[in-house]
N, CA, C and O atoms as CSV, one atom per row, in Angstrom:
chain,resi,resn,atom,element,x,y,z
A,1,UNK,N,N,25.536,-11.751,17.214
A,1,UNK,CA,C,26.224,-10.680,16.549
A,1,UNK,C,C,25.424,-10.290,15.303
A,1,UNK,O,O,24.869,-11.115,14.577
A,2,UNK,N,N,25.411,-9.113,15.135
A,2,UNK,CA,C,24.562,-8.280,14.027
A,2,UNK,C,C,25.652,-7.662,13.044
A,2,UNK,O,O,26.375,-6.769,13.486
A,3,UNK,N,N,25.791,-8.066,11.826
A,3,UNK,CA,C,26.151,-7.358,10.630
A,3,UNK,C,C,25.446,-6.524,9.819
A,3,UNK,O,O,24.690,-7.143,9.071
A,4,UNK,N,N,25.424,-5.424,9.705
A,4,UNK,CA,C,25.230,-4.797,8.169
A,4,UNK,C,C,25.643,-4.360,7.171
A,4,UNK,O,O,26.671,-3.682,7.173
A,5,UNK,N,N,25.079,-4.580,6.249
A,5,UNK,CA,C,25.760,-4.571,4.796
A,5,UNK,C,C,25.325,-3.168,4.497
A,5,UNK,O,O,24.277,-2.583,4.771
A,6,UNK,N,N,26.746,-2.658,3.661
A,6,UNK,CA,C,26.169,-1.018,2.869
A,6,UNK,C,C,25.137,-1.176,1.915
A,6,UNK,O,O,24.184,-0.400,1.845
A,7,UNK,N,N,25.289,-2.116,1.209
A,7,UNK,CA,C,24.321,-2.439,0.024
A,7,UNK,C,C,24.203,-3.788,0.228
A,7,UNK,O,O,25.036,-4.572,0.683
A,8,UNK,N,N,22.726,-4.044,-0.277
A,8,UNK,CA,C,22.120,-5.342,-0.638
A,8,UNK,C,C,21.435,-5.366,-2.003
A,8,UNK,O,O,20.662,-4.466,-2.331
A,9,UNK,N,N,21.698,-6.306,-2.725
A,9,UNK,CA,C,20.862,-6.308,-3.779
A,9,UNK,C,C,19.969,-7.553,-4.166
A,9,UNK,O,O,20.252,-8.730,-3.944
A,10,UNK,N,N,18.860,-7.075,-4.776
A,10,UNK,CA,C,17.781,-8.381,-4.720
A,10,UNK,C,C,17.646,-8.647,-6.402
A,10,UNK,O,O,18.000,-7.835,-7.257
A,11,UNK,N,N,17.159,-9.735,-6.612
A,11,UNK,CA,C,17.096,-9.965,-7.902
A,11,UNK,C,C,15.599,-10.876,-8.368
A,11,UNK,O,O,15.300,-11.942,-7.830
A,12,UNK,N,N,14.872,-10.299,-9.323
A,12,UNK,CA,C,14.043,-10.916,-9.519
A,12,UNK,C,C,12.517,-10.677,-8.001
A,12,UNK,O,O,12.175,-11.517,-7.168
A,13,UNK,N,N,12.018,-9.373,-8.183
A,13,UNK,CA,C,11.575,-8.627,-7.887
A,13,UNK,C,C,10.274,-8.612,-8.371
A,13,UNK,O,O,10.280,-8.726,-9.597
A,14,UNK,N,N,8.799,-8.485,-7.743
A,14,UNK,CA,C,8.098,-8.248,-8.844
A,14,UNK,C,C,7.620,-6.627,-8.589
A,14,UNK,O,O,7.903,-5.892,-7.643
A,15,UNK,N,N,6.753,-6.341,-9.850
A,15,UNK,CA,C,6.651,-4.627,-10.136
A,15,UNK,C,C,5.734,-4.327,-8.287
A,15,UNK,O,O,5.861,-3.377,-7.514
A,16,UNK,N,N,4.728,-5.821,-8.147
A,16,UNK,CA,C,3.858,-5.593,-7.672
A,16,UNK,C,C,4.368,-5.110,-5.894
A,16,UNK,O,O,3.724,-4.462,-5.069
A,17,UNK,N,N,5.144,-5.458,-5.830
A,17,UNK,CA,C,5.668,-5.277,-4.269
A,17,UNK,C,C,6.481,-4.122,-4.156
A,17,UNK,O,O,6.882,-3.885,-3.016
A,18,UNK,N,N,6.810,-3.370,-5.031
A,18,UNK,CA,C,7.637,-1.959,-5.415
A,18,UNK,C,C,7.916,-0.834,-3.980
A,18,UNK,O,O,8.871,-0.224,-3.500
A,19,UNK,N,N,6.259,-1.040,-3.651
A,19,UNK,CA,C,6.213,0.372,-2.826
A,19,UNK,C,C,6.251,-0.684,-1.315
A,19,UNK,O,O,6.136,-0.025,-0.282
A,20,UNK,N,N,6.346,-1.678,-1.188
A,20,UNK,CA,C,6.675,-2.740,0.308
A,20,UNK,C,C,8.100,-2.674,0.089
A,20,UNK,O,O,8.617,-2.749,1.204
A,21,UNK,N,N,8.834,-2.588,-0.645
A,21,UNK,CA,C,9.821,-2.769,-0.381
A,21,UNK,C,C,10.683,-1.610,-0.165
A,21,UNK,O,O,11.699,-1.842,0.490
A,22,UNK,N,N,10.483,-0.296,-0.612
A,22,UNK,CA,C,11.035,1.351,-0.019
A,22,UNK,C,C,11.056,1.186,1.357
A,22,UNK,O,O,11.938,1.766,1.989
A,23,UNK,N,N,10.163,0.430,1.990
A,23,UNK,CA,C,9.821,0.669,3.372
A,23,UNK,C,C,10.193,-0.475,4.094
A,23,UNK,O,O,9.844,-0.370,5.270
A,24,UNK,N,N,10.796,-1.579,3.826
A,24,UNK,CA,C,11.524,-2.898,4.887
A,24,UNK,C,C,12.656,-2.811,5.431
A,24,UNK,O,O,12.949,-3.352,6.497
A,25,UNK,N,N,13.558,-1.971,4.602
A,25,UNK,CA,C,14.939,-1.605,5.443
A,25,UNK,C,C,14.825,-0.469,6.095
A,25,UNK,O,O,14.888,0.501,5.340
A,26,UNK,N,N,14.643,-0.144,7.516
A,26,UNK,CA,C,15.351,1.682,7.235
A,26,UNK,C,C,16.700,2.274,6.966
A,26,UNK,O,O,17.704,1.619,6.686
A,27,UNK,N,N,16.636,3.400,7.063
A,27,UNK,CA,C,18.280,4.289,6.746
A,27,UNK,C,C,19.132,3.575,5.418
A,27,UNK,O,O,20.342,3.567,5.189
A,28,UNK,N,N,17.843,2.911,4.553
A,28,UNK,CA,C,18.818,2.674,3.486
A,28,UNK,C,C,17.596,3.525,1.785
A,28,UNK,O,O,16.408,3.254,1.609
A,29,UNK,N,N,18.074,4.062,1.280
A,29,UNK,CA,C,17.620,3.921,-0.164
A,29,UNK,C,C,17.651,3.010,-0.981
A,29,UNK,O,O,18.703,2.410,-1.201
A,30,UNK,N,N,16.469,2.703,-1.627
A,30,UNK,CA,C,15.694,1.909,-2.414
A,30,UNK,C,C,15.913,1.922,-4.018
A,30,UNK,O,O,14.766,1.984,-4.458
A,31,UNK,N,N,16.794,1.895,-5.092
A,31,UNK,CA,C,16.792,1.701,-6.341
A,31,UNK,C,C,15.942,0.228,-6.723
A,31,UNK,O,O,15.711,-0.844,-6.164
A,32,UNK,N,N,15.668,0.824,-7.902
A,32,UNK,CA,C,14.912,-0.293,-8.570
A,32,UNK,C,C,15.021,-0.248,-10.120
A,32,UNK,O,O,15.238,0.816,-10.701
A,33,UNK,N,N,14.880,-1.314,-10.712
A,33,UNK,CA,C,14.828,-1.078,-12.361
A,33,UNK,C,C,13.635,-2.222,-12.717
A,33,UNK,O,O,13.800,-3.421,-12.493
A,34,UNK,N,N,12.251,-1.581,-13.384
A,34,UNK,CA,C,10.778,-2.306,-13.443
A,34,UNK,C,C,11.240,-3.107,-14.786
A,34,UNK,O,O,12.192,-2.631,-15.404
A,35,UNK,N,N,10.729,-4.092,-15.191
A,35,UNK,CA,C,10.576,-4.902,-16.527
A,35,UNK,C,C,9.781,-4.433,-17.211
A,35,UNK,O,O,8.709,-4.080,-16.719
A,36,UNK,N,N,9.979,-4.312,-18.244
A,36,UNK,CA,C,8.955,-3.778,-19.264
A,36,UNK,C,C,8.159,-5.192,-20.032
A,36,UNK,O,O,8.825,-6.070,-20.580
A,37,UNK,N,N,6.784,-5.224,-19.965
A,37,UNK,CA,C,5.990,-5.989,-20.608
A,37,UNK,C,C,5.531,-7.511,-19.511
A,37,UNK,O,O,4.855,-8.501,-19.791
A,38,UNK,N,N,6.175,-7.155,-18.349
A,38,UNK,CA,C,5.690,-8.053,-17.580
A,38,UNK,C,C,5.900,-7.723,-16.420
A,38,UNK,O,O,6.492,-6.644,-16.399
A,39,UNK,N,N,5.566,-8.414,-14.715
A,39,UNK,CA,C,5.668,-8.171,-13.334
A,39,UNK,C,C,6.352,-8.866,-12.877
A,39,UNK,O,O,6.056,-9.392,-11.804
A,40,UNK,N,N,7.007,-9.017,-13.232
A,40,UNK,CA,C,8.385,-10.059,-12.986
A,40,UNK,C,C,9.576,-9.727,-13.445
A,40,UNK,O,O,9.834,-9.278,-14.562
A,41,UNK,N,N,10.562,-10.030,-12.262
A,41,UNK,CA,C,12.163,-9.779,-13.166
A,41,UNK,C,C,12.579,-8.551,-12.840
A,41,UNK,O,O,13.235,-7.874,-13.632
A,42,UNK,N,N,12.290,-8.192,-11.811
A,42,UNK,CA,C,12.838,-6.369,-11.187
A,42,UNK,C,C,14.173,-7.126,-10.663
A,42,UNK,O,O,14.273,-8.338,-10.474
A,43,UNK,N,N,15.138,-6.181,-10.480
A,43,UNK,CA,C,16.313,-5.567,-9.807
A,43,UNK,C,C,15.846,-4.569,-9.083
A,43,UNK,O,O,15.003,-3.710,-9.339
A,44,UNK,N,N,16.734,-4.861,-7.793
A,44,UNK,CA,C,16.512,-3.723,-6.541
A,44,UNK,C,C,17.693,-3.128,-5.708
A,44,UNK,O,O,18.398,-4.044,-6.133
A,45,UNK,N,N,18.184,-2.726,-5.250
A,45,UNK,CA,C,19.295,-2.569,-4.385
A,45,UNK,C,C,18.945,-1.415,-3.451
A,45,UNK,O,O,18.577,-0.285,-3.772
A,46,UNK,N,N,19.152,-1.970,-2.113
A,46,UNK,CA,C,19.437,-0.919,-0.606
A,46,UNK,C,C,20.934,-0.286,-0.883
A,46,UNK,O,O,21.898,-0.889,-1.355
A,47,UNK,N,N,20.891,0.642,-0.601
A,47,UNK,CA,C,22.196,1.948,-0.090
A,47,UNK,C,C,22.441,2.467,0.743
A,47,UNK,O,O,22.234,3.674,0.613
A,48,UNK,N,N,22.992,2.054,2.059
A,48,UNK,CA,C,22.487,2.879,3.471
A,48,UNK,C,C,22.803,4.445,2.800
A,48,UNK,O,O,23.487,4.836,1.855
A,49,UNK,N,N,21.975,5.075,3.761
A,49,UNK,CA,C,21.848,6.539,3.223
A,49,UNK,C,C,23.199,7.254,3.750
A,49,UNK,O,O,23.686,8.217,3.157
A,50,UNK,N,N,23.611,6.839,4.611
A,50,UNK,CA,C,24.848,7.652,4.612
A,50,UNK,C,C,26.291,7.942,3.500
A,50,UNK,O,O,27.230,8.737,3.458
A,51,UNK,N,N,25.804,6.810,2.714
A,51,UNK,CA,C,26.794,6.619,1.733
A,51,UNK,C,C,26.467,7.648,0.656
A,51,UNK,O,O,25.283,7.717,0.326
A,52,UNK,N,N,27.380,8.491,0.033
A,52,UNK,CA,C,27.330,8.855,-1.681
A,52,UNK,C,C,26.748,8.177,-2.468
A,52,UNK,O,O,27.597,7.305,-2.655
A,53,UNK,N,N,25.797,7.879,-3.175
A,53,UNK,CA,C,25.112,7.134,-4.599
A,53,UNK,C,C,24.488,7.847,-5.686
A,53,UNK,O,O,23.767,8.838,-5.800
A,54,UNK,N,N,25.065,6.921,-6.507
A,54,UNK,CA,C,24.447,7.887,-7.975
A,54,UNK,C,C,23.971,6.351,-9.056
A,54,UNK,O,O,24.290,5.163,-9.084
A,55,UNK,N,N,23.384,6.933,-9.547
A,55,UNK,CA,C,22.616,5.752,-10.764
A,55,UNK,C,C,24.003,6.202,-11.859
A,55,UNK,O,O,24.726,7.196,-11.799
A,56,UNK,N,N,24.019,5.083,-12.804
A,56,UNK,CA,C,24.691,4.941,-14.302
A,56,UNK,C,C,24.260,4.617,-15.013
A,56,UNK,O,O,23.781,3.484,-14.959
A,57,UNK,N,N,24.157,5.330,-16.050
A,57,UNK,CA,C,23.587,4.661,-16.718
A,57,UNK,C,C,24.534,3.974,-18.364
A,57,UNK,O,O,24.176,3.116,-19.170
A,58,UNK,N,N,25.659,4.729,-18.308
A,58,UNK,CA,C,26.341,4.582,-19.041
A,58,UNK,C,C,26.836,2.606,-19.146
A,58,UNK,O,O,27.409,2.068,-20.093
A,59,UNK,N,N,26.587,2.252,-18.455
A,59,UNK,CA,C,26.843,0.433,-17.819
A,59,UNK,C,C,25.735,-0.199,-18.523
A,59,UNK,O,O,25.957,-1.369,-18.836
A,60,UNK,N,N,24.573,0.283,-18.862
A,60,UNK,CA,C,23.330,-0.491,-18.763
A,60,UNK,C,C,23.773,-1.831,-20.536
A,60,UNK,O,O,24.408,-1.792,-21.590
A,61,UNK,N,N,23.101,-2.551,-19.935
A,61,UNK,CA,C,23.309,-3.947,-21.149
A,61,UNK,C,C,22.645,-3.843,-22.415
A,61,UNK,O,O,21.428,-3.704,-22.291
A,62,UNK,N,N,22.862,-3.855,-23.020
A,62,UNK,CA,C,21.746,-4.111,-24.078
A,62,UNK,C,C,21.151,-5.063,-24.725
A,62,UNK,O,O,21.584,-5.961,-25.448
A,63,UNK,N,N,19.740,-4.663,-24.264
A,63,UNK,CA,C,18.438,-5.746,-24.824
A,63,UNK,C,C,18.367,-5.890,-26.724
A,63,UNK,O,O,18.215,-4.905,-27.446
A,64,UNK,N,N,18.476,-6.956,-27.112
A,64,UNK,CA,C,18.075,-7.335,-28.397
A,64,UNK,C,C,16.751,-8.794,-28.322
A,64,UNK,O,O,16.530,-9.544,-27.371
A,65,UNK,N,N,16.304,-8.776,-29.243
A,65,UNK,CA,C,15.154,-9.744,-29.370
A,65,UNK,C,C,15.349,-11.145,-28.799
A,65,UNK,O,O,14.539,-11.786,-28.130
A,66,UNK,N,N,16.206,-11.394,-29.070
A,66,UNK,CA,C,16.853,-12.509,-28.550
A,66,UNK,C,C,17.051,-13.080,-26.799
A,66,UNK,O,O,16.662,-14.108,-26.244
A,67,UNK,N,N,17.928,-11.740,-26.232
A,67,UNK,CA,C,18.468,-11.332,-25.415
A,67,UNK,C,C,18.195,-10.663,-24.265
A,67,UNK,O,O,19.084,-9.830,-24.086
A,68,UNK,N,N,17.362,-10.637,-23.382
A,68,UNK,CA,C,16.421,-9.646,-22.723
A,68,UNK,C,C,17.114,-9.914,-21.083
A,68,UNK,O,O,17.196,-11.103,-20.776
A,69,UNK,N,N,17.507,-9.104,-20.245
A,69,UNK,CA,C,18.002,-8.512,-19.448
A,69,UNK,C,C,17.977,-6.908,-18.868
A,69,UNK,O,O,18.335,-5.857,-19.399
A,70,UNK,N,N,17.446,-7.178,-17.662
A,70,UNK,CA,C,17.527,-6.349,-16.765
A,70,UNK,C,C,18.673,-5.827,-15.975
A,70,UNK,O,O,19.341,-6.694,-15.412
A,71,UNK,N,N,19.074,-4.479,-15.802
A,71,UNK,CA,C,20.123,-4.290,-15.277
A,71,UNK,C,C,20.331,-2.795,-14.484
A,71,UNK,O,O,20.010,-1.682,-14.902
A,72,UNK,N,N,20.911,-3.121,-13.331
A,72,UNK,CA,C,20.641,-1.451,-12.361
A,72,UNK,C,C,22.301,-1.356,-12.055
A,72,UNK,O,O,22.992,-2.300,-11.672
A,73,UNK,N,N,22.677,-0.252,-12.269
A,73,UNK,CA,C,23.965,0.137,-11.774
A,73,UNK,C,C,24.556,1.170,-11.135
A,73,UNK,O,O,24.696,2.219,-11.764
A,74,UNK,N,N,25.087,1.065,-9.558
A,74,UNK,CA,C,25.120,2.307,-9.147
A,74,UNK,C,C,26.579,2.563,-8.683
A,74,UNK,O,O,27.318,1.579,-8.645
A,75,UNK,N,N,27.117,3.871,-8.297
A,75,UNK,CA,C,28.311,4.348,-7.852
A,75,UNK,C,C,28.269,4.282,-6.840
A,75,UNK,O,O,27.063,4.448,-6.652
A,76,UNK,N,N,28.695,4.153,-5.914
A,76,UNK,CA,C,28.842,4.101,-4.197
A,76,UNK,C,C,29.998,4.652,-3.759
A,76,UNK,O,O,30.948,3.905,-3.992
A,77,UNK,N,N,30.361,5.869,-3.104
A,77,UNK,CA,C,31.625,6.112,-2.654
A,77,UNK,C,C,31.233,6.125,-1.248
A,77,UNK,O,O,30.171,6.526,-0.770
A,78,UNK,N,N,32.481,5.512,-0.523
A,78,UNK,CA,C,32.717,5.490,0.761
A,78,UNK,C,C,34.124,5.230,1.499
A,78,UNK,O,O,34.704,4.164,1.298
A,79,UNK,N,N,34.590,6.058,2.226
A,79,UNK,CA,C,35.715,6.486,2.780
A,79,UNK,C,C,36.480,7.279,1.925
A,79,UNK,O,O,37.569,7.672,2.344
A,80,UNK,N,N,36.058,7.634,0.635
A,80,UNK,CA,C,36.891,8.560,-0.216
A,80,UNK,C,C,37.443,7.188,-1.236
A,80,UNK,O,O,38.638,7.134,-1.525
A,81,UNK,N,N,36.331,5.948,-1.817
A,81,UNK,CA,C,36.894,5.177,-2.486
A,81,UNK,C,C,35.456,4.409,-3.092
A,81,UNK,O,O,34.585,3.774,-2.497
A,82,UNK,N,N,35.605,4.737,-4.426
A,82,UNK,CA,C,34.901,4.575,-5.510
A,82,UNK,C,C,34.590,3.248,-5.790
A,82,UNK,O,O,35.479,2.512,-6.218
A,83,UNK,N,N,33.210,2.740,-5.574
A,83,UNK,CA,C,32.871,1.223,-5.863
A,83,UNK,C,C,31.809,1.183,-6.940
A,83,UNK,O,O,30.785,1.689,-6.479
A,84,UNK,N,N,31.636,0.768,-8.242
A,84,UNK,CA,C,30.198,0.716,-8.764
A,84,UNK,C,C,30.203,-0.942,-8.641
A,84,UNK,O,O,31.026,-1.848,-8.769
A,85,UNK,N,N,28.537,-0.773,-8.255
A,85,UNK,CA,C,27.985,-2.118,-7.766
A,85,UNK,C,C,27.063,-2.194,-9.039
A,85,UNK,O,O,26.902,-1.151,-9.673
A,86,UNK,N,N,26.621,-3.021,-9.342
A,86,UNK,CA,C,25.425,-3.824,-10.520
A,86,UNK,C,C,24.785,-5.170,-10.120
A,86,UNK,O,O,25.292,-6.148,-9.571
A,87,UNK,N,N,23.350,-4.911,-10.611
A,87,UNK,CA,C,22.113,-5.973,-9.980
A,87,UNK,C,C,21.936,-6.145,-11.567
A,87,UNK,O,O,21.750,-5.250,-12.392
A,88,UNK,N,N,22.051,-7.617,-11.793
A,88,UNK,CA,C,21.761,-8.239,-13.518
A,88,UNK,C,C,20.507,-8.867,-13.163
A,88,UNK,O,O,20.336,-9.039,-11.956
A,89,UNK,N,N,19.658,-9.220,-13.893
A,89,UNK,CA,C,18.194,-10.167,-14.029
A,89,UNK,C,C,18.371,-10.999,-15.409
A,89,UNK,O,O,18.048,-10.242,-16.324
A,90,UNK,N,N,18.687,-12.029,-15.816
A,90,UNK,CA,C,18.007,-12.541,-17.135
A,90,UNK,C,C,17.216,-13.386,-16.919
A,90,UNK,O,O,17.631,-14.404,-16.364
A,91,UNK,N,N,16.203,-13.313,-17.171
A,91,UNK,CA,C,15.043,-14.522,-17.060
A,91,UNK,C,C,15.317,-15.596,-18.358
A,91,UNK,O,O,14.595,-16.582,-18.507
């Protein structure tokens, strides 16, 4: 038996595999959020394409010196019912 998921999300990603990974699922869209200052520590998430999606950005975490986190957040509607999903990274 075969399941699929509407969304998958990956964590801890590097920058370097970016454009391999648009292309491993089909019929799904590819979000991503890159790390700044290093190649390590991406967030990713599949969306099958049939679904509604939108990025937020209004969700995103905030980084202080201390504190450094990665974070992708998206809206997903499906069947006429509103889900936002979020991919966290803290290294």
């Amino acid at each position: 038996m075969v399941y699929e998921s509407d969304v998958v999300v990956l964590s801890e990603i590097w920058s370097y595999n970016v454009e391999f990974y648009h292309n491993v699922i089909p019929d799904y869209n590819f979000y991503y959020e890159l790390p700044t200052g290093s190649n390590i520590g991406c967030i990713g998430i599949y969306v099958k394409k049939s679904l509604y999606q939108d990025t937020i950005s209004s969700y995103k975490l905030i980084n202080t010196k201390n504190y450094k986190v990665k974070d992708l957040w998206l809206e997903i509607n499906k069947c006429n019912k509103k889900c936002i999903i979020g991919g966290i990274y803290r290294p």
